[in-house]
LUMTORZA-5515 format. One line per field, with one value per residue (C-alpha): residue in one letter; x, y, z. Coordinates in nm, 2 decimals, padded with zeros to 4 digits. Layout:
BEGIN
residu (A; ...) $
xx (X; ...) $
yy (Y; ...) $
zz (Z; ...) $
This chain:
BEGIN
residu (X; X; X; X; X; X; X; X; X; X; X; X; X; X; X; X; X; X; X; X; X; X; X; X; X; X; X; X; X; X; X; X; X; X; X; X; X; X; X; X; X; X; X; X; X; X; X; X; X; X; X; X; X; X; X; X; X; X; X; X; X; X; X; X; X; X; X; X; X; X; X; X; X; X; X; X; X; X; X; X; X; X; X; X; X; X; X; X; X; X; X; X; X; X; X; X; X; X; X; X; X; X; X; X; X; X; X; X; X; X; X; X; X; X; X; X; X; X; X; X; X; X; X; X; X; X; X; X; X; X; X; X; X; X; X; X; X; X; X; X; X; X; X; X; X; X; X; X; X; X; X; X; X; X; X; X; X; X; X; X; X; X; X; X; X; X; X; X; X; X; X) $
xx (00.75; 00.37; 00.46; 00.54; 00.25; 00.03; 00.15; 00.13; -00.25; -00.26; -00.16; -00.41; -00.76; -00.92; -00.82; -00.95; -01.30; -01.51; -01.72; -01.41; -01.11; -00.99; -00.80; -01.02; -00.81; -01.08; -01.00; -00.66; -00.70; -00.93; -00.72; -00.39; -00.59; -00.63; -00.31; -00.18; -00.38; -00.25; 00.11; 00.03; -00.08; 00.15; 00.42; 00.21; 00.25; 00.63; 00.70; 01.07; 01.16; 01.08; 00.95; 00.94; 00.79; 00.88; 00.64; 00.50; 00.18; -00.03; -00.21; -00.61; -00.91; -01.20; -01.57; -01.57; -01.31; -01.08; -00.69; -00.65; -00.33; -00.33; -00.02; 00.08; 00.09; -00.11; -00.43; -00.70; -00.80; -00.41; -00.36; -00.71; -00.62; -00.24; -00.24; -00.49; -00.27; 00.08; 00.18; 00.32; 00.23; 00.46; 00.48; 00.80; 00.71; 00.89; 00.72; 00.81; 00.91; 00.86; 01.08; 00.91; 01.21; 01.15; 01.20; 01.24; 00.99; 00.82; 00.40; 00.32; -00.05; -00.41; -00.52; -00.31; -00.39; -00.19; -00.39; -00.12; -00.17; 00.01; -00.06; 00.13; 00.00; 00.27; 00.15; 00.53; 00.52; 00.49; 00.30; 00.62; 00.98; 01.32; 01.36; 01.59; 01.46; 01.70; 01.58; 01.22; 01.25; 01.43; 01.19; 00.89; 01.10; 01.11; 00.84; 00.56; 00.60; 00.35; 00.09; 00.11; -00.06; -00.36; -00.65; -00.65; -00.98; -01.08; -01.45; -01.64; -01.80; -02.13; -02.20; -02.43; -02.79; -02.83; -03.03; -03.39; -03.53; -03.77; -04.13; -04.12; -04.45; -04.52; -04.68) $
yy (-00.59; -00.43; -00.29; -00.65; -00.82; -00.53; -00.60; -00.98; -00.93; -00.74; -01.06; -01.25; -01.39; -01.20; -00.87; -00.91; -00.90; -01.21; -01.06; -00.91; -01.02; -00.69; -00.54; -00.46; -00.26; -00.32; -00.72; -00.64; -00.35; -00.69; -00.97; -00.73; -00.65; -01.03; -01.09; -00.82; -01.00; -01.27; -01.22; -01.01; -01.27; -01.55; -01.34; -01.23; -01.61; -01.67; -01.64; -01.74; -01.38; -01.03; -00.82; -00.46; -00.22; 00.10; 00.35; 00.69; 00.87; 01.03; 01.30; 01.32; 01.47; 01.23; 01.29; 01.55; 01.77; 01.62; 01.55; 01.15; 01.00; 00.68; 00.45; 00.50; 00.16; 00.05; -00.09; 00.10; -00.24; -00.34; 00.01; -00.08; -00.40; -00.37; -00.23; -00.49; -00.79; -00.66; -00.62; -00.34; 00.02; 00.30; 00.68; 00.80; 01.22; 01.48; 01.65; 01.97; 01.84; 02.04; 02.34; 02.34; 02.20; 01.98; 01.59; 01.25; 01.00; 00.74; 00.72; 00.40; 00.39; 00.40; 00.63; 00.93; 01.35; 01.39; 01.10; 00.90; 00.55; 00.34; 00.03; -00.16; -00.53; -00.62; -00.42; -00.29; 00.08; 00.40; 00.63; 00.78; 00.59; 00.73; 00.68; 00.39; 00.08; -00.18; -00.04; -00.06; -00.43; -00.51; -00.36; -00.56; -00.85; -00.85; -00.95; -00.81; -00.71; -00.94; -00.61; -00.50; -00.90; -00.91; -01.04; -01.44; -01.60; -01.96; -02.00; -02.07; -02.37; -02.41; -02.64; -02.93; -02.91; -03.11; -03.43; -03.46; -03.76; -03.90; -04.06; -04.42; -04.48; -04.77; -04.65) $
zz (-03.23; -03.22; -03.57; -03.71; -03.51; -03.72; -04.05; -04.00; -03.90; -04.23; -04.46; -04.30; -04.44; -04.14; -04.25; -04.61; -04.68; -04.76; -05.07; -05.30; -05.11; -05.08; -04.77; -04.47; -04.22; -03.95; -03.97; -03.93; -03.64; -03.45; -03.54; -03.37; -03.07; -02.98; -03.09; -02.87; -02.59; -02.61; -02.63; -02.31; -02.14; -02.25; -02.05; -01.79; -01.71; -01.76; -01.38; -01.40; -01.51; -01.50; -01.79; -01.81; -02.08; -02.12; -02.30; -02.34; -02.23; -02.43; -02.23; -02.33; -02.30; -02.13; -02.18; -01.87; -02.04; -01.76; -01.82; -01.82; -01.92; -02.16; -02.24; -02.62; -02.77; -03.11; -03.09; -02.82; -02.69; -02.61; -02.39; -02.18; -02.09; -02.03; -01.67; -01.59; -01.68; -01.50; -01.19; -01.14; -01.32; -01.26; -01.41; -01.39; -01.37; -01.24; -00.92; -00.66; -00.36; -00.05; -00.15; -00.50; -00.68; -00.92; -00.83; -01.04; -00.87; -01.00; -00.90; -00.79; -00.62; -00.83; -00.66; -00.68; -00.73; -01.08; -01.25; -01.32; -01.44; -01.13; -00.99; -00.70; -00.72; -00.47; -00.17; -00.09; -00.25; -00.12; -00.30; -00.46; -00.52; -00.58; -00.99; -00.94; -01.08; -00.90; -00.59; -00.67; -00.78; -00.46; -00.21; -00.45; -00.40; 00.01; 00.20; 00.33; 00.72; 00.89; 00.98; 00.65; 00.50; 00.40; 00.58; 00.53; 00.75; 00.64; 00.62; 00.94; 01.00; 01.04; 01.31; 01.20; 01.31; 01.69; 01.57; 01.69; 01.88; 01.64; 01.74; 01.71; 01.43; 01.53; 01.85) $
């Protein structure tokens, strides 16, 4: 699908230039970004059913020299703004448990010590999941024990000022 939406972008008047009409691959790199973006966000608001993308990390270098991890999909702006407009982000990685043997889990919190992109918009995650995806979408699905809600205060009301006897003028 991203492969069609690029070379769509390509046969349009945004990705030629205006001067010689020649092919401009940075109209065509924009013009799929937005494009991306949008398709995104059309299906970030089809609530009637659940999508799931599946997809591969690249692992990188950031400007510190530190290891980050960054979803492989076409167009920069598209793998910045993706975890932003879902709901949930998991890595599925494999990780020593207790007796150092390697375990399947899937990492589903931000803030995490492998730097994993994760993400758990629903509040019902532990830190790691079993790699069973039926299971995960079930526990998403239940809801949220009443100490675990958040914090819902209406605003207080200001009382209105007592009124103040005023002098009569005409005294």
């Amino acid at each position: 699908m991203v492969r069609r939406t690029f070379q769509w972008c390509k046969g349009q008047p945004e990705a030629h230039s205006d001067k010689t009409g020649k092919p401009d691959i940075r109209g065509a790199y924009g013009l799929h970004g937005r494009e991306m973006i949008a398709w995104l966000t059309h299906l970030q608001h089809t609530r009637s059913k659940n999508v799931i993308f599946v997809g591969i990390l690249d692992e990188k270098l950031d400007d510190f020299n530190r290891k980050v991890f960054v979803p492989q999909i076409d167009g920069s702006k598209t793998g910045l703004e993706l975890p932003g407009i879902v709901d949930e982000v998991l890595t599925l990685t494999s990780l020593p448990d207790d007796s150092g043997v390697p375990q399947r889990v899937f990492v589903c919190h931000t803030q995490n010590s492998w730097g994993y992109p994760a993400k758990d918009r629903s509040g019902r995650l532990d830190p790691l999941e079993p790699p069973h995806l039926g299971q995960l979408i079930e526990k998403i699905r239940q809801p949220l024990p009443i100490d675990a809600r958040p914090l819902v205060t209406d605003a207080p009301r200001i009382p209105a000022p007592a009124a103040t006897p005023q002098s009569d003028p005409t005294n």
